[in-house]
C-alpha positions as CSV (number, residue, x, y, z in Angstrom):
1,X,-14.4,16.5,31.5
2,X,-17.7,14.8,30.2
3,X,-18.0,13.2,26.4
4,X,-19.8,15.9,24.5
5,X,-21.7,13.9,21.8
6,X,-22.6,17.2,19.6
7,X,-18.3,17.6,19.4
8,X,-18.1,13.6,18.2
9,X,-20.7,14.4,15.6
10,X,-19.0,17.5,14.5
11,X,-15.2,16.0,14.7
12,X,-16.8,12.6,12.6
13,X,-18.0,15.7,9.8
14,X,-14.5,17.1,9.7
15,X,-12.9,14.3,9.3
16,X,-14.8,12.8,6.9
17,X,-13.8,15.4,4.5
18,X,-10.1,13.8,4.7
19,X,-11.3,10.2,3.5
20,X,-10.7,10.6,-0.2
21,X,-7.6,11.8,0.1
22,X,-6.6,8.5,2.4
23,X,-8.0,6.3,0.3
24,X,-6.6,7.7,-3.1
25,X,-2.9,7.9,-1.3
26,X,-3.9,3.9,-0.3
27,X,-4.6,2.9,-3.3
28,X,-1.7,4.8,-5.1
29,X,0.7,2.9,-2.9
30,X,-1.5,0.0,-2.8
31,X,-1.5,-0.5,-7.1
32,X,2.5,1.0,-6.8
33,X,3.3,-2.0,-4.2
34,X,1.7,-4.6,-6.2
35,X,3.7,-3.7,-9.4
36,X,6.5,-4.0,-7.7
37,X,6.4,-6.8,-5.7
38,X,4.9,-8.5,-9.0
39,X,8.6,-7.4,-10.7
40,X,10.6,-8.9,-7.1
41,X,7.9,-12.3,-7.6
42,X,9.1,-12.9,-11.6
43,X,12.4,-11.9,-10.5
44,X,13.2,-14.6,-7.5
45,X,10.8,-17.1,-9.9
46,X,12.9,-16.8,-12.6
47,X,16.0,-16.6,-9.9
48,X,18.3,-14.4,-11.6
49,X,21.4,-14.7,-9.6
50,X,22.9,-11.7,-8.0
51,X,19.3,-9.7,-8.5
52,X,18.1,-12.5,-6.7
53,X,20.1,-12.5,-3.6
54,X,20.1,-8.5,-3.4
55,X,16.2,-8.7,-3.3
56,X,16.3,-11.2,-0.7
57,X,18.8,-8.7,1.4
58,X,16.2,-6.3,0.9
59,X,13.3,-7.8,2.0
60,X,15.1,-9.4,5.1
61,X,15.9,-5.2,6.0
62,X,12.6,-3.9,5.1
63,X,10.7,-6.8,7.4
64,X,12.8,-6.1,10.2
65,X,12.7,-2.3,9.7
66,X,9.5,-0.7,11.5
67,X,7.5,1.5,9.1
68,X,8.0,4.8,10.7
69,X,11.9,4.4,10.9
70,X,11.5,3.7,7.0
71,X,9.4,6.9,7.1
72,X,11.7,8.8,8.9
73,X,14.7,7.6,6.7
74,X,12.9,8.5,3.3
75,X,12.3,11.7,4.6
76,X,15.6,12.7,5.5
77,X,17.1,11.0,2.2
78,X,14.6,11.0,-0.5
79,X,14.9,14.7,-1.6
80,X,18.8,14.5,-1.7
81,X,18.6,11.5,-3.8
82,X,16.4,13.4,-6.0
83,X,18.5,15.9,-6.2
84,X,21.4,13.4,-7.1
85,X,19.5,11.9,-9.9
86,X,18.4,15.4,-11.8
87,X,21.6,16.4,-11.7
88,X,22.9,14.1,-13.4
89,X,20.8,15.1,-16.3
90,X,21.4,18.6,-15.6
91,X,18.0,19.8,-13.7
92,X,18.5,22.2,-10.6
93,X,16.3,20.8,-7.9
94,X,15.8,22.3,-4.2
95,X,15.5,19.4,-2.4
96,X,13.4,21.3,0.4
97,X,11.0,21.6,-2.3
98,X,9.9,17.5,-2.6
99,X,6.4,17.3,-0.8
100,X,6.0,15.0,1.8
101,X,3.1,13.4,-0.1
102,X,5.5,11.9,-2.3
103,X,7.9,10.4,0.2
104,X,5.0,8.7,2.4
105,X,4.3,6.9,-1.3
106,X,7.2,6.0,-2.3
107,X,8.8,4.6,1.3
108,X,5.3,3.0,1.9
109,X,5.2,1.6,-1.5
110,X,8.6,0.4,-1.3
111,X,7.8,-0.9,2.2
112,X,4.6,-2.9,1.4
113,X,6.5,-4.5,-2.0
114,X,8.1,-7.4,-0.3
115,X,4.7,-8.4,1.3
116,X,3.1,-8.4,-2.2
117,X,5.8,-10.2,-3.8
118,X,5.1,-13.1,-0.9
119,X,1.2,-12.8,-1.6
120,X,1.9,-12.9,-5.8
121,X,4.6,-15.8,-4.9
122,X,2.4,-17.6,-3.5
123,X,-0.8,-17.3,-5.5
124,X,1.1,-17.9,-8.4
125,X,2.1,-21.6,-7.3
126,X,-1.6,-22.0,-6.5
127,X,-2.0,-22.6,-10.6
128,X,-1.6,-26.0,-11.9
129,X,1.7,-26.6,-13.7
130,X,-0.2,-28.4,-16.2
131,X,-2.1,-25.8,-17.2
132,X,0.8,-23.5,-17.8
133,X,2.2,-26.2,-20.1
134,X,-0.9,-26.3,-22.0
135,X,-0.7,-22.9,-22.5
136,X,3.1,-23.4,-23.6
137,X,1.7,-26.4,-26.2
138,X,-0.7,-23.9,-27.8
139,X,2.1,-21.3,-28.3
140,X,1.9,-18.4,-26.2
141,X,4.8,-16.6,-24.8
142,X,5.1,-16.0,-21.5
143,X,3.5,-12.7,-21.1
144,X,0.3,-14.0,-22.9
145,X,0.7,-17.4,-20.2
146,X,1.0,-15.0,-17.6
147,X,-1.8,-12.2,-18.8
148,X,-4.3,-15.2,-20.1
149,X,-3.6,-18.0,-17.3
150,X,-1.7,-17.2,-14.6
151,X,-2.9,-14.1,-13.5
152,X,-6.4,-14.8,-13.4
153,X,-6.6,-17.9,-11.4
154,X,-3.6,-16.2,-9.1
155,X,-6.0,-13.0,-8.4
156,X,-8.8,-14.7,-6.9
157,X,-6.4,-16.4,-4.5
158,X,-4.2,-13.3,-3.8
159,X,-7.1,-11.3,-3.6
160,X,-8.1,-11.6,0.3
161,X,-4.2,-11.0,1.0
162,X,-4.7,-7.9,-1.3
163,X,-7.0,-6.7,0.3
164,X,-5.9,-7.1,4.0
165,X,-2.8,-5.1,2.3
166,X,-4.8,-2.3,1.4
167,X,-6.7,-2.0,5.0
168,X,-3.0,-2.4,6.4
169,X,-1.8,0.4,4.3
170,X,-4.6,2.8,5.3
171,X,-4.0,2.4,9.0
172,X,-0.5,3.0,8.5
173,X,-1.2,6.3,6.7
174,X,-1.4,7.3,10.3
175,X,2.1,7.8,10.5
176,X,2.4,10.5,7.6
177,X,1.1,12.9,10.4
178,X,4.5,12.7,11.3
179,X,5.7,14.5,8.6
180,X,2.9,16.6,8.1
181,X,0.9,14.8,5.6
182,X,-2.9,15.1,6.8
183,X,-4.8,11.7,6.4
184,X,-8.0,10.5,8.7
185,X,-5.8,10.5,12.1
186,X,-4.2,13.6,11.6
187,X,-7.5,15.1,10.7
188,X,-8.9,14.0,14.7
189,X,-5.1,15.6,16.1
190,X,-6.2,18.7,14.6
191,X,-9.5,18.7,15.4
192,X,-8.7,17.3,18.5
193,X,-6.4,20.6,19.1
194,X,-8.4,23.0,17.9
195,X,-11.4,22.5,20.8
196,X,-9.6,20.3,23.0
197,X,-11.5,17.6,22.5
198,X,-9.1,14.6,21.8
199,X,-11.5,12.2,23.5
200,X,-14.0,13.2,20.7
201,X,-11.8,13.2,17.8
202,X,-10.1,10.3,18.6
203,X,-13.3,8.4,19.3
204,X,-14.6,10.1,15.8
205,X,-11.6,8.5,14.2
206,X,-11.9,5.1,15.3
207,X,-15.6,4.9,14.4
208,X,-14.4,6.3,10.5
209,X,-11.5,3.6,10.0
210,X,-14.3,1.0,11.7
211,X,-16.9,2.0,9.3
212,X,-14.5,2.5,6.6
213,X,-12.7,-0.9,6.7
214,X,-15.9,-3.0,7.5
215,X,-17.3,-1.2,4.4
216,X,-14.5,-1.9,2.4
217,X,-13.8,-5.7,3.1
218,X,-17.7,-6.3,2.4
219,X,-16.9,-4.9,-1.2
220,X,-13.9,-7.0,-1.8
221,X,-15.7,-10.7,-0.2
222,X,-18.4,-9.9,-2.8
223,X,-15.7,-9.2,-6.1
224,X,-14.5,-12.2,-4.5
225,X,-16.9,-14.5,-4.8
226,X,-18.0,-13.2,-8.3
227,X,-14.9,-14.2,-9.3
228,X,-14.7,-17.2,-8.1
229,X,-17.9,-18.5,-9.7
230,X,-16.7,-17.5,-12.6
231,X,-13.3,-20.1,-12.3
């Protein structure tokens, strides 16, 4: 079967129309990740004990755990823990009625947490102690240390981390096919089924997550260096 060109050009139209939708889920679970794994870094930073060890249980299972057994597993559970929790404050809930939307956030969001927390961890110890202290001699409490210091100095060296994160966390929207959530590859399997053309879509696919991520880490090495020439 010959490459038709005219089907590529007509797959790469269809599934552009499914790019917003990826790139808001990304950057739901991307923003949803990062809050978390903030919460996990201040957490094992502070090293609460207990709290502390649980987390690091945690992460050691969702590391080791691939991404679409997590999938998988959130699917099967999520809706009947759901329904567990309303009940309790007296809400009937079908659990057949949670969308699959919301269980590809929250296990991906869950799942990309203990990456961030390492990224946050890490950029955090970049800032000088002394500077901290400083901050501490003038009188500010730790949130205003955190908002006002740390996190500014700590973004611009978390940030390419951040943003290999959120490229990550688009590719691996891939696997929400699997439970019926549409995003840029499930676009081409449908395409891809509807004229039998899989060669087409898939090729059309490859060239939108090429073009997409090369688009998207030019953005972020730009932000980047504005911000560093402003420290």
């Amino acid at each position: 079967m010959m490459f038709q060109l005219d089907v590529l050009i007509e797959n790469l139209f269809g599934i552009l129309k499914v790019v917003p939708q990826t790139l808001l889920l990304a950057v739901i679970i991307l923003i949803l990740s990062l809050f978390m794994g903030g919460c996990l870094a201040l957490i094992q930073r502070k090293k609460i004990p207990i709290i502390s060890s649980l987390i690091s249980v945690m992460q050691s299972f969702l590391r080791g755990t691939p991404n679409v057994v997590l999938l998988y597993l959130g699917y099967y559970t999520l809706p009947y823990i759901v329904q567990y929790i309303v009940s309790l404050v007296g809400i009937d809930f079908n659990p057949h009625h949670l969308h699959p939307v919301i269980t590809v956030i929250v296990v991906f969001s869950i799942s990309f947490s203990v990456f961030q927390s390492e990224t946050i961890r890490g950029s955090m110890h970049s800032v000088d102690h002394g500077q901290i202290e400083a901050a501490h001699s003038l009188g500010y409490s730790f949130f205003q240390t955190l908002r006002k210091v740390v996190v500014p100095q700590a973004l611009v060296e978390a940030l390419p981390d951040i943003m290999n994160s959120f490229l990550v966390i688009i590719k691996v929207l891939s696997l929400a096919y699997l439970i019926s959530v549409v995003d840029i590859f499930g676009q081409a399997k449908l395409l891809g089924a509807y004229n039998f053309s899989y060669i087409e879509a898939f090729v059309a696919a490859a060239l939108v997550y090429w073009a997409l991520c090369s688009f998207l880490t030019l953005l972020i090495n730009k932000f980047e260096l504005r911000l560093r020439k402003g420290f």
